[in-house]
C-alpha positions as CSV (number, residue, x, y, z in Angstrom):
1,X,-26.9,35.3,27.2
2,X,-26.1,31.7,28.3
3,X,-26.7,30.6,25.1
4,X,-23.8,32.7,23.3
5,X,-21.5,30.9,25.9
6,X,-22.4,27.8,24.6
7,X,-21.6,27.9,21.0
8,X,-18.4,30.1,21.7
9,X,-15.5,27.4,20.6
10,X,-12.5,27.9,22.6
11,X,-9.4,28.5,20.2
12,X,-7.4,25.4,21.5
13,X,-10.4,23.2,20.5
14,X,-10.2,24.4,16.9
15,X,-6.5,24.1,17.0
16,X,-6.6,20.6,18.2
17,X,-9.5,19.5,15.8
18,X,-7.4,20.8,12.6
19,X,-4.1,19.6,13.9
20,X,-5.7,16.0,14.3
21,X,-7.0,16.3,10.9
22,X,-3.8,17.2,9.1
23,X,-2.4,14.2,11.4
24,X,-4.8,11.6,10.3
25,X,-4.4,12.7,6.7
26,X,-0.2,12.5,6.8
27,X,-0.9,9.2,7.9
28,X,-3.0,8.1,5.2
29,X,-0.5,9.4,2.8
30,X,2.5,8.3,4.2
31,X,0.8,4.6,4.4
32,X,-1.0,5.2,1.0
33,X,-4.3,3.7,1.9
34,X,-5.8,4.5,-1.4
35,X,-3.4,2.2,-3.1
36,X,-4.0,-0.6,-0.3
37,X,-7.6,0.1,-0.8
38,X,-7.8,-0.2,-4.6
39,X,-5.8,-3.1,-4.9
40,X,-7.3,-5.5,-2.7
41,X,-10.5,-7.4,-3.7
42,X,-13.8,-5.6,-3.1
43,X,-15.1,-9.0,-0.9
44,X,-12.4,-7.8,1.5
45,X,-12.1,-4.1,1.3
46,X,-15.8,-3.6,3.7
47,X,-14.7,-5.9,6.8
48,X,-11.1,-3.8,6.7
49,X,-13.2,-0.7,7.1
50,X,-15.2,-1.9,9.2
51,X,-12.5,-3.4,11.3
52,X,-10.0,0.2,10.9
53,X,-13.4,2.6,12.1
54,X,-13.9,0.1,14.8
55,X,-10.3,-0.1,16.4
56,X,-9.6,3.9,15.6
57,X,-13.4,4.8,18.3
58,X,-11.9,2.4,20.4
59,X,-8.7,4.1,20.8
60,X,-10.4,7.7,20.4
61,X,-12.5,6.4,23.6
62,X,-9.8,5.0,25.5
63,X,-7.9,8.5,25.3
64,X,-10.8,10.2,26.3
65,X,-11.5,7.9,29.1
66,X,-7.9,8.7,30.3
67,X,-8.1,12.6,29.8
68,X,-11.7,12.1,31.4
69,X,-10.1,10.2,34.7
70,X,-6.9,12.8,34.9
71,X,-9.8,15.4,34.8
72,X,-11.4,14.0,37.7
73,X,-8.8,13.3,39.6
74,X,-7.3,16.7,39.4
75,X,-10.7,18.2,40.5
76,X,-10.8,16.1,43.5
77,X,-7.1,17.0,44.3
78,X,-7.8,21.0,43.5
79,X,-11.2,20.5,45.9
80,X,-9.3,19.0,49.1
């Protein structure tokens, strides 16, 4: 029984995830990273990925750590 409440997804988690998605890939579009990507020299084409994944978990983690500290502080608020 617990276990079926585990992988039940909640519908605005799915939304968001697909919604993100479409986002990211607009983005790459719009910029046209393929044509960035296939006309640059291969020598620096790996530290540009390297450097765009890097910056992107860094902001990913920042916004969680901001949704994470509004969580918290509204728990402590709701609990007084």
């Amino acid at each position: 029984m617990c276990n079926e409440n585990k992988n039940k997804k909640e519908p605005w988690r799915i939304i968001a995830f697909i919604i993100s998605v479409l986002f990211i890939t607009f983005m790459w579009v719009k910029n046209d990273i393929i044509a960035i990507y296939t006309t640059m020299p291969r020598h620096q084409i790996v530290p540009l990925i390297v450097t765009t994944v890097a910056v992107s978990l860094l902001k990913v983690g920042a916004v969680a750590g901001v949704v994470l500290l509004i969580k918290w502080a509204v728990g402590k608020i709701k609990n007084k």
